[in-house]
DRENVODREN-158788 format. One record per residue (C-alpha): residue number from 0; residue in three letters; x negated, y, z negated. Coordinates in steps of 0.05 Angstrom, whole numbers, plus 5000, padded with zeros to 4 digits. Example, Ala and Ser with C-alpha at 12.3 -4.5 7.8 and 13.67 -1.06 7.14 Angstrom:
<pts>
+-----+------+------+------+------+
! seq ! type !    u !    v !    w !
+-----+------+------+------+------+
!   0 !  ALA ! 4754 ! 4910 ! 4844 !
!   1 !  SER ! 4727 ! 4979 ! 4857 !
+-----+------+------+------+------+
</pts>
This chain:
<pts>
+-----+------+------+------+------+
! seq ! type !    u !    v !    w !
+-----+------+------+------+------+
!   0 !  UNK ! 5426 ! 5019 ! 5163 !
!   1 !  UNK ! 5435 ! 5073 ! 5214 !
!   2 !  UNK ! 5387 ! 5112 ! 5184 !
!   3 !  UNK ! 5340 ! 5059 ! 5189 !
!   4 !  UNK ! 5353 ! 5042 ! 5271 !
!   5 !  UNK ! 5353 ! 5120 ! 5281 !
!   6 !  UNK ! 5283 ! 5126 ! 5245 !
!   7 !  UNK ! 5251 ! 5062 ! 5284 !
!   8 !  UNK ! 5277 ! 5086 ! 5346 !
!   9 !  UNK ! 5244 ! 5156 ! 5334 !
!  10 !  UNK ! 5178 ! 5125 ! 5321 !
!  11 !  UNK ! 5182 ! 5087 ! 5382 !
!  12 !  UNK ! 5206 ! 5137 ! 5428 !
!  13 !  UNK ! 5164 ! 5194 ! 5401 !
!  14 !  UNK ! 5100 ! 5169 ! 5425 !
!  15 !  UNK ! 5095 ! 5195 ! 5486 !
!  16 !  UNK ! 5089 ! 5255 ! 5459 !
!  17 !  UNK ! 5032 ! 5225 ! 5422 !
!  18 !  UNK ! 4984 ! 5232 ! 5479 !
!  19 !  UNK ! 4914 ! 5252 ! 5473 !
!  20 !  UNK ! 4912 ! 5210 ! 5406 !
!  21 !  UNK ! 4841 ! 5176 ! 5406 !
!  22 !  UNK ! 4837 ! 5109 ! 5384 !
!  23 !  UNK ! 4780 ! 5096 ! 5314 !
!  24 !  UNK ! 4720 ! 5073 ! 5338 !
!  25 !  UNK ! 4708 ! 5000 ! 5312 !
!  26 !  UNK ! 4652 ! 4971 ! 5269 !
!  27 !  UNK ! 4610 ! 5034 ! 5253 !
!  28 !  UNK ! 4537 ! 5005 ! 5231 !
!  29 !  UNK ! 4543 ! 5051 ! 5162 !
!  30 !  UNK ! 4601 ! 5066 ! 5120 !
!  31 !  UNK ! 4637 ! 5129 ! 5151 !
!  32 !  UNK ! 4657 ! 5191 ! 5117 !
!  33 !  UNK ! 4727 ! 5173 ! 5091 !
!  34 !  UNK ! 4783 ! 5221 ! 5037 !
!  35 !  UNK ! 4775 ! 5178 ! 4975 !
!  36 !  UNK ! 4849 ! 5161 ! 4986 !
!  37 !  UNK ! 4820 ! 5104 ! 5028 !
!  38 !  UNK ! 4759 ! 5077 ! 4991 !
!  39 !  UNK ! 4758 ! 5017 ! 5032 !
!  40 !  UNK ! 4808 ! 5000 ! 5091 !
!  41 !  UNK ! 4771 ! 4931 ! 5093 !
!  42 !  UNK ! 4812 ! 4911 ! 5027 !
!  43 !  UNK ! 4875 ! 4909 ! 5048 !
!  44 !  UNK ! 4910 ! 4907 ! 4966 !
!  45 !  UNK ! 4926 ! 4979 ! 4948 !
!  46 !  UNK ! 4913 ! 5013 ! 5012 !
!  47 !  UNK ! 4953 ! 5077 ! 5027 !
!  48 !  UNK ! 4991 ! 5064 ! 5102 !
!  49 !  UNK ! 4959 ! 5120 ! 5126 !
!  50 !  UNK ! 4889 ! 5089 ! 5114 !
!  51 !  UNK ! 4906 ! 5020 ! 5150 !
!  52 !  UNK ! 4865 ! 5010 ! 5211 !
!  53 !  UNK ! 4812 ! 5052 ! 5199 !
!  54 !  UNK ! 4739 ! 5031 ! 5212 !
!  55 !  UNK ! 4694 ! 4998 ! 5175 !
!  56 !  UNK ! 4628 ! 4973 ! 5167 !
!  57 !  UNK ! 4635 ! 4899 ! 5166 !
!  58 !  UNK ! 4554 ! 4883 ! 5150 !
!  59 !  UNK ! 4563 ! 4929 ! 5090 !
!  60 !  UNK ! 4639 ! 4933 ! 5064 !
!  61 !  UNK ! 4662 ! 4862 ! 5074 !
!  62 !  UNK ! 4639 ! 4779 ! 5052 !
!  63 !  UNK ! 4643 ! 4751 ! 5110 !
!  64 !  UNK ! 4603 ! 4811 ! 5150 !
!  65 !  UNK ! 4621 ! 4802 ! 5234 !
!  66 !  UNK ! 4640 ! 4728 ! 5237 !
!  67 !  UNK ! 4584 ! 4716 ! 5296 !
!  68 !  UNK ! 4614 ! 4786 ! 5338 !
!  69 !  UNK ! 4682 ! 4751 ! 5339 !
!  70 !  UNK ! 4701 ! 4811 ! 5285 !
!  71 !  UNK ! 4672 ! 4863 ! 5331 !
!  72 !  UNK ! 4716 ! 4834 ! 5400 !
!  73 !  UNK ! 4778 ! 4828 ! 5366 !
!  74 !  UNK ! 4769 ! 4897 ! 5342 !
!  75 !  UNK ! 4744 ! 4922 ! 5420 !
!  76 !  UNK ! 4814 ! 4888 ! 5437 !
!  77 !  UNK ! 4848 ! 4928 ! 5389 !
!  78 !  UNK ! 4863 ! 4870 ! 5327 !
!  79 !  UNK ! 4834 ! 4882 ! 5255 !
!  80 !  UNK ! 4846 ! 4827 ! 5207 !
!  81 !  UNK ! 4826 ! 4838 ! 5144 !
!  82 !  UNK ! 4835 ! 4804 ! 5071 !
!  83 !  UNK ! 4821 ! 4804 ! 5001 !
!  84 !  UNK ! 4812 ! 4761 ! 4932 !
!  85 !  UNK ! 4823 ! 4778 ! 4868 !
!  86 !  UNK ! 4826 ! 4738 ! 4799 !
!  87 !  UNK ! 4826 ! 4749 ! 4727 !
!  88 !  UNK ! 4815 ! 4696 ! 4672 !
!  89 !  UNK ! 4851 ! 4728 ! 4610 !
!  90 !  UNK ! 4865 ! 4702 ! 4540 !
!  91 !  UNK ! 4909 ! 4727 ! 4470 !
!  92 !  UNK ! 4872 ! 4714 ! 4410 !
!  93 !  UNK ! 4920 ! 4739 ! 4361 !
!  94 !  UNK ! 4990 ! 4772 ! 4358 !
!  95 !  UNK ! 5042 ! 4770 ! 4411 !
!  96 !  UNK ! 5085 ! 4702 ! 4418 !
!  97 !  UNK ! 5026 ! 4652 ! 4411 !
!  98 !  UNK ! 4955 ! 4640 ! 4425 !
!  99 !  UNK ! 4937 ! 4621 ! 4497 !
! 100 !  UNK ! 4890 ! 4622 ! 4562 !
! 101 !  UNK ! 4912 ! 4641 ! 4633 !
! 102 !  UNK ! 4885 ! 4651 ! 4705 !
! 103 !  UNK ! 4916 ! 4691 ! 4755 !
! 104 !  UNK ! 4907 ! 4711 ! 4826 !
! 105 !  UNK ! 4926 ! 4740 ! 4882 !
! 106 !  UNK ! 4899 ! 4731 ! 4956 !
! 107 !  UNK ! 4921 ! 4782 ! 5005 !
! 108 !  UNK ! 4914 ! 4785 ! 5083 !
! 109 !  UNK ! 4937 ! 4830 ! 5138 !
! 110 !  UNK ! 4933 ! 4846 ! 5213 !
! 111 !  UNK ! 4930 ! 4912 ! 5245 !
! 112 !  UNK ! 4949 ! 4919 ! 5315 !
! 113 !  UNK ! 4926 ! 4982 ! 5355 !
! 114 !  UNK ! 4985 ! 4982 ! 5406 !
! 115 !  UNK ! 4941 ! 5036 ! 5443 !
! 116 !  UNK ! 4888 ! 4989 ! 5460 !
! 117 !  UNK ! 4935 ! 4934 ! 5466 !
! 118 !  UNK ! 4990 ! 4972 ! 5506 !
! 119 !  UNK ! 4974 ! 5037 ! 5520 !
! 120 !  UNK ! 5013 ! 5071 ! 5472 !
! 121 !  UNK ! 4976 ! 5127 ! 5434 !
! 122 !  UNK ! 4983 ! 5129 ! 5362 !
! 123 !  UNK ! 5021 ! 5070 ! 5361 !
! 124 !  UNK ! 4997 ! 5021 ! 5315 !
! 125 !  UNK ! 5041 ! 4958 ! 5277 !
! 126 !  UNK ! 5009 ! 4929 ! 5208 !
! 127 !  UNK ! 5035 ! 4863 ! 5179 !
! 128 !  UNK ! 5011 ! 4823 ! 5112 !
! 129 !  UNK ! 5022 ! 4769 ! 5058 !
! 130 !  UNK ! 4997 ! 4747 ! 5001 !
! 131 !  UNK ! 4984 ! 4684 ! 4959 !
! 132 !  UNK ! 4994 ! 4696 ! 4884 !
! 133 !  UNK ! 4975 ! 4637 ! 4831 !
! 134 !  UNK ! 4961 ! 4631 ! 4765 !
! 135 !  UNK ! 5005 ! 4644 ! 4708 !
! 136 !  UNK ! 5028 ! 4717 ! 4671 !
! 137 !  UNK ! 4999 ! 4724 ! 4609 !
! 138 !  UNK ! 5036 ! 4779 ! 4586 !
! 139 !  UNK ! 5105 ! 4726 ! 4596 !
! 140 !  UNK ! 5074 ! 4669 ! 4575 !
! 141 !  UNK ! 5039 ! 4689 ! 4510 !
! 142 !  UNK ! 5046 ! 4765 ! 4495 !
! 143 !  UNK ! 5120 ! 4780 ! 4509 !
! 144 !  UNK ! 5109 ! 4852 ! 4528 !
! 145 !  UNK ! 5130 ! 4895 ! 4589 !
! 146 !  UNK ! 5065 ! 4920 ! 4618 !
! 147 !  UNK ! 5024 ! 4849 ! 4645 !
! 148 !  UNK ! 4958 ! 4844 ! 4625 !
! 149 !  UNK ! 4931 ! 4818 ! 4683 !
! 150 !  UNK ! 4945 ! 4863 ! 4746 !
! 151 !  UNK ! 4925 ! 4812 ! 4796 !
! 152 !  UNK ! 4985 ! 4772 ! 4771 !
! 153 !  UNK ! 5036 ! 4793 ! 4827 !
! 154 !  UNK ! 5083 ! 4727 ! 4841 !
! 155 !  UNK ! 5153 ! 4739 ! 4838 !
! 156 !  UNK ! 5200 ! 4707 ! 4782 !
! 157 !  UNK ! 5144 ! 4689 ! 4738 !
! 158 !  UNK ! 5128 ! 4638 ! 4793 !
! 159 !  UNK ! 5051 ! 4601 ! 4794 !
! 160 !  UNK ! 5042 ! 4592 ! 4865 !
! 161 !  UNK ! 5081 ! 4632 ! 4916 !
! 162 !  UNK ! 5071 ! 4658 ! 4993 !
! 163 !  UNK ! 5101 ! 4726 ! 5008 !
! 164 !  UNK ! 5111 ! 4760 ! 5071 !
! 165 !  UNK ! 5092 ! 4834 ! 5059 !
! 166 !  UNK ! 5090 ! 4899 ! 5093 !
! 167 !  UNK ! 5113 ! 4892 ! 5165 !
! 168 !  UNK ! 5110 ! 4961 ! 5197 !
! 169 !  UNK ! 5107 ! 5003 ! 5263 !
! 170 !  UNK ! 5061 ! 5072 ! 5256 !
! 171 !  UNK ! 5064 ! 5126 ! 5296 !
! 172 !  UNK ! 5001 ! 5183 ! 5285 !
! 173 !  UNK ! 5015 ! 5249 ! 5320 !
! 174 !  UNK ! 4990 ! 5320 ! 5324 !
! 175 !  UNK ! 4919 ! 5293 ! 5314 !
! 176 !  UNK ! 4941 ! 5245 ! 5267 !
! 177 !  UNK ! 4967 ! 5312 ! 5221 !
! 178 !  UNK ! 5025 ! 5275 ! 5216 !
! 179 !  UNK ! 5034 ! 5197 ! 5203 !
! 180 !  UNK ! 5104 ! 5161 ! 5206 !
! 181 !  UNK ! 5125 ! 5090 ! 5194 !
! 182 !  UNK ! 5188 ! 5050 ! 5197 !
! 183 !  UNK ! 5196 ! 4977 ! 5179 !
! 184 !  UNK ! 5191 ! 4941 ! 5120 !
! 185 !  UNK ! 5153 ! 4980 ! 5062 !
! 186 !  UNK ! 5147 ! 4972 ! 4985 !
! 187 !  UNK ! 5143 ! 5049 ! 4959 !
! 188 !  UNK ! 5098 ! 5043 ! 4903 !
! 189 !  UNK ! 5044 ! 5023 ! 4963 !
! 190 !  UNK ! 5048 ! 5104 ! 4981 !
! 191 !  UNK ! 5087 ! 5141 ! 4924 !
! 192 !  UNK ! 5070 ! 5140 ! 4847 !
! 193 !  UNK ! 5005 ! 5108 ! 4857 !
! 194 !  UNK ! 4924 ! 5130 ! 4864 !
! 195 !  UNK ! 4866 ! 5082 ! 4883 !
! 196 !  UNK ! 4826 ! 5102 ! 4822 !
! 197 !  UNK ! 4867 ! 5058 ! 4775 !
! 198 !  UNK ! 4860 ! 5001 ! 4821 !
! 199 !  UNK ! 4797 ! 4998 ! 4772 !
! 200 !  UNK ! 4833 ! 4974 ! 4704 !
! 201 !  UNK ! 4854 ! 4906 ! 4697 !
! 202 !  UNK ! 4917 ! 4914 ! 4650 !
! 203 !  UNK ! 4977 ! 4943 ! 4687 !
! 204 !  UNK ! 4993 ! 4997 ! 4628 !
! 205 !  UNK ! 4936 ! 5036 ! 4657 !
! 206 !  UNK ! 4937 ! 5014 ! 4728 !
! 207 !  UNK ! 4937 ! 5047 ! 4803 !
! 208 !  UNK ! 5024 ! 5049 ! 4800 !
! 209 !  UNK ! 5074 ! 5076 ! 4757 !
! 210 !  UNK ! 5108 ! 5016 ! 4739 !
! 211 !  UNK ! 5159 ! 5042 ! 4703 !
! 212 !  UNK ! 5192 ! 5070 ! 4761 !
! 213 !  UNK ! 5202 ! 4986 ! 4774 !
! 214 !  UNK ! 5228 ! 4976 ! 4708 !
! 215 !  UNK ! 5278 ! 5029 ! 4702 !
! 216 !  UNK ! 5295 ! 5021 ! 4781 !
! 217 !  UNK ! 5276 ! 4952 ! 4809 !
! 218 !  UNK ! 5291 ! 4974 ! 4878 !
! 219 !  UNK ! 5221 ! 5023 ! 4875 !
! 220 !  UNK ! 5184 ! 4957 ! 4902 !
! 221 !  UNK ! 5111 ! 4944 ! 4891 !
! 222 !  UNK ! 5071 ! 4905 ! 4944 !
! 223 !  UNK ! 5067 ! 4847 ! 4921 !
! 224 !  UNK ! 5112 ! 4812 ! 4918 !
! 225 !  UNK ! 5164 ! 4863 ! 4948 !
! 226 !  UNK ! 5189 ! 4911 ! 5003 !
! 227 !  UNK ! 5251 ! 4944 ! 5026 !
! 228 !  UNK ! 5271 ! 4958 ! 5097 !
! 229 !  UNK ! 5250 ! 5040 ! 5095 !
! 230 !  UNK ! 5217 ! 5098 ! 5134 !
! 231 !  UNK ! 5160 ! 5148 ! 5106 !
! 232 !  UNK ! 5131 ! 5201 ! 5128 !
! 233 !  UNK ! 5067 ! 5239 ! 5116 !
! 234 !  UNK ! 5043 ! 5315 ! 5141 !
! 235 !  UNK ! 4977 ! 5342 ! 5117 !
! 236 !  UNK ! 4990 ! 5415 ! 5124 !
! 237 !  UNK ! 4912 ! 5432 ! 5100 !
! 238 !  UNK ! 4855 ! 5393 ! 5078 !
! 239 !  UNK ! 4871 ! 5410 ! 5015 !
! 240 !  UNK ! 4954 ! 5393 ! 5022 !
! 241 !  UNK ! 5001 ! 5345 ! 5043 !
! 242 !  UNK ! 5067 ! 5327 ! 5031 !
! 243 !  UNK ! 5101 ! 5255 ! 5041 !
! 244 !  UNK ! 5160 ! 5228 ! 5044 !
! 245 !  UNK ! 5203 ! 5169 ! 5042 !
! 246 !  UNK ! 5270 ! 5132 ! 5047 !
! 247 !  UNK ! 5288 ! 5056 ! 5021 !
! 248 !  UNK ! 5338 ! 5013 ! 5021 !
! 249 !  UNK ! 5364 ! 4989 ! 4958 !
! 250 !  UNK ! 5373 ! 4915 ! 4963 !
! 251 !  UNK ! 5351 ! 4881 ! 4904 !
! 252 !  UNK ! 5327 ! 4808 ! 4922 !
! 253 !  UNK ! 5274 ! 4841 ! 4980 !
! 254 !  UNK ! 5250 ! 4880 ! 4925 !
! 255 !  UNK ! 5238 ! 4821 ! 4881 !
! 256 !  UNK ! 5213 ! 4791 ! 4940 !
! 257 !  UNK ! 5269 ! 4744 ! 4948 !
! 258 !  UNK ! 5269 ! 4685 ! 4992 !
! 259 !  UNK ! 5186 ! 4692 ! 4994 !
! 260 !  UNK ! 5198 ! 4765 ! 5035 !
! 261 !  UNK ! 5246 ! 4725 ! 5086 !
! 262 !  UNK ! 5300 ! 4760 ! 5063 !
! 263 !  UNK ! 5320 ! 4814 ! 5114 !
! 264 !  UNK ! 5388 ! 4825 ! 5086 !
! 265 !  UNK ! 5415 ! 4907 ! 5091 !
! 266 !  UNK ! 5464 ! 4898 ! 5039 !
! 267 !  UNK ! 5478 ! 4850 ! 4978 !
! 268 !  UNK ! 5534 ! 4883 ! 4949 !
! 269 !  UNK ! 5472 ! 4949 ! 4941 !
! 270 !  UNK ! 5496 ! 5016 ! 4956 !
! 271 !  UNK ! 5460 ! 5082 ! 4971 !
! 272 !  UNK ! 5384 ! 5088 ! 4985 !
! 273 !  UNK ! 5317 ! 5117 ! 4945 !
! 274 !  UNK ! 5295 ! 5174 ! 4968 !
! 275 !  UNK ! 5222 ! 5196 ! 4948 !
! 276 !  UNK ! 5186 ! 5259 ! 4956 !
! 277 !  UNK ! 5113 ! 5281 ! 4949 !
! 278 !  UNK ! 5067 ! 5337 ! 4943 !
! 279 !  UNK ! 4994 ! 5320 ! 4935 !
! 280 !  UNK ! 4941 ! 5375 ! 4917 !
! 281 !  UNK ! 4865 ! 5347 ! 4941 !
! 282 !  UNK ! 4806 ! 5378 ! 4917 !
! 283 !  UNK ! 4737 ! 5365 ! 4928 !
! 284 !  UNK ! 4754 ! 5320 ! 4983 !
! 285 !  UNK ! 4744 ! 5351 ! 5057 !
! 286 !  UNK ! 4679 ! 5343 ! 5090 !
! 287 !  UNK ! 4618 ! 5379 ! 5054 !
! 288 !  UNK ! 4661 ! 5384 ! 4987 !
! 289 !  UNK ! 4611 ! 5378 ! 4923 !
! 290 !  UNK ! 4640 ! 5351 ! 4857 !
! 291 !  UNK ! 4688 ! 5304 ! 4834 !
! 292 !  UNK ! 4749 ! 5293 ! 4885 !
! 293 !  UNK ! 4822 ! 5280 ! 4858 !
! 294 !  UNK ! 4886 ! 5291 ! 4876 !
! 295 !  UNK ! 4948 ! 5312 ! 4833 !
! 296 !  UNK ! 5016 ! 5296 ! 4857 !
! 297 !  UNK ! 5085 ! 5330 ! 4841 !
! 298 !  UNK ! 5134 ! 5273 ! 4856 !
! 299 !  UNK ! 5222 ! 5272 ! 4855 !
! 300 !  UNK ! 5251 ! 5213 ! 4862 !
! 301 !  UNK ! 5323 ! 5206 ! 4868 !
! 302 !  UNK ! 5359 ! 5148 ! 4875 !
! 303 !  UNK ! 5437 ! 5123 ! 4874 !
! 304 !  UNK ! 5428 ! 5094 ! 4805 !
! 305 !  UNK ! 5378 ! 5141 ! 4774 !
! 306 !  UNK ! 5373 ! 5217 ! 4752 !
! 307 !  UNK ! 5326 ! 5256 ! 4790 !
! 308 !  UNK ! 5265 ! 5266 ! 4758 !
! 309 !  UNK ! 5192 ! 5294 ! 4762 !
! 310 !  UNK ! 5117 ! 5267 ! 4737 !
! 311 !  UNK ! 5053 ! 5300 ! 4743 !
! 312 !  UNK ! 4992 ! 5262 ! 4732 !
! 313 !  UNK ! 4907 ! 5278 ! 4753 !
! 314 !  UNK ! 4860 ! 5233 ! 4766 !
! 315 !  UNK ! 4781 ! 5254 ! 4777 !
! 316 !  UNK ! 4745 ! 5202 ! 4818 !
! 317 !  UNK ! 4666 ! 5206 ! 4831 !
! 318 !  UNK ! 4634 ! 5202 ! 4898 !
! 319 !  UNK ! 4616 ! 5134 ! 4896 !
! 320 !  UNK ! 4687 ! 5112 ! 4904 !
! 321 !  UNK ! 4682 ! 5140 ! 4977 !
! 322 !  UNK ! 4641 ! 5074 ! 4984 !
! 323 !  UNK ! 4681 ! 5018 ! 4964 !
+-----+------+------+------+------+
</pts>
């Protein structure tokens, strides 16, 4: 817990050293240049916490393009709402536990708030969401296995219709926004173990996270349904590296998102904390790169209940992901 109060107080009190940090510009009329780590910060499921806030073109990347200019003032002021839908109608045919048909889906929103434009601080920014899953899990239902089927299933306990509070975040960007630091409440498989390519398979075996960092460690919470009180970190040292870092509490009903993500409890008879560290390699990514970008990441994570252990794994994405 003090680890916790000592990181939130250093993102706070850091930024005025954080002076000189420009603000995005707001609605661009195109789609900007953007790493294809952020394909699209107008879809806030899957987005890394380094890409929320950026700008986007709402005539081009979103449904409900500028809402009559009311997108564009709220944005001026320094206030980015943004949300997404996604669904899946799934069936089993044969094998499993039994024949049936399913629908799930999940309905996520959040808020951005530029607390330079709204207070004056630079770099300071705070970021909170939710989401509405529904439907029913296949994979429990009919199937029986350990991987779901359908990846917009995301209520907790095998529920069919549950609110969740989500993320709920300060960020602090400094050293022209080299370095990015938050402190809050996080789920670690929204930064660590995952890529946005995967985000384009529907069954979870093959999908953007490594789920089976959740399954041998439930505390390694995925967004949604869950997040742990935490800090993280990220530096890029080049265009072509960065390293990130986080560290969680281990509480296991936040995690599971407990309570609907109400539940701010420290400790539930949980001890120790998850630690995560990350080295990502980007190529083809930087401004006037040809070919296919990617990233590979060398990952550790150690935690008070499980050995310490690495995974590598590459991922080639084409250039069209850089427009969602």
């Amino acid at each position: 817990m003090g680890l916790l109060f000592l990181a939130l107080s250093l993102v706070v009190g850091i930024s005025a050293a954080a002076h000189g940090q420009a603000s995005p510009p707001t609605n661009p009329s195109s789609t900007p240049y953007r790493s294809f780590r952020c394909p699209s910060p107008a879809n806030p499921g899957g987005l890394y916490f380094e890409c929320v806030g950026q700008p986007f073109a709402y005539r081009e990347e979103t449904l409900t393009k500028d809402w009559a200019g009311f997108r564009t003032e709220l944005s001026r002021l320094g206030i980015t709402p943004t949300a997404s839908y996604t669904t899946q109608l799934m069936g089993n045919t044969s094998g499993g536990q039994s024949r049936g048909f399913t629908y799930s889906g999940t309905l996520q929103a959040s808020i951005f708030w530029d607390l330079h434009k709204l207070l004056g601080i630079p770099g300071l920014s705070f970021n909170i969401g939710g989401a509405w899953s529904t439907g029913k899990n296949l994979s429990a239902d009919y199937i029986g296995n350990s991987f779901t089927v359908e990846s917009a299933y995301s209520a907790p306990d095998n529920g069919t219709n549950n609110l969740t509070l989500g993320e709920m975040y300060l960020r602090q960007r400094l050293f022209n926004n080299s370095l990015v630091i938050a402190a809050g409440r996080l789920a670690p498989g929204s930064t660590f173990a995952i890529m946005p390519v995967f985000y384009n398979y529907v069954n979870a075996a093959i999908n953007p996270g490594l789920f089976a960092l959740g399954i041998n460690d439930a505390t390694f919470a995925f967004y949604p349904p869950g997040a742990e009180w935490g800090a993280q970190a990220i530096y890029h040292i080049t265009p072509r590296f960065e390293v990130a870092a986080g560290v969680f509490n281990t509480n296991l009903s936040p995690a599971l998102a407990g309570k609907g993500g109400l539940n701010f409890a420290f400790q539930q008879g949980n001890r120790g904390a998850l630690s995560v560290v990350q080295v990502n390699y980007l190529f083809n990514d930087a401004p006037g790169d040809t070919g296919l970008p990617g990233q590979a990441p060398l990952r550790a994570v150690p935690t008070a209940s499980m050995a310490c252990f690495n995974r590598w794994f590459i991922a080639m994405e084409g250039p069209a992901a850089r427009k969602a």
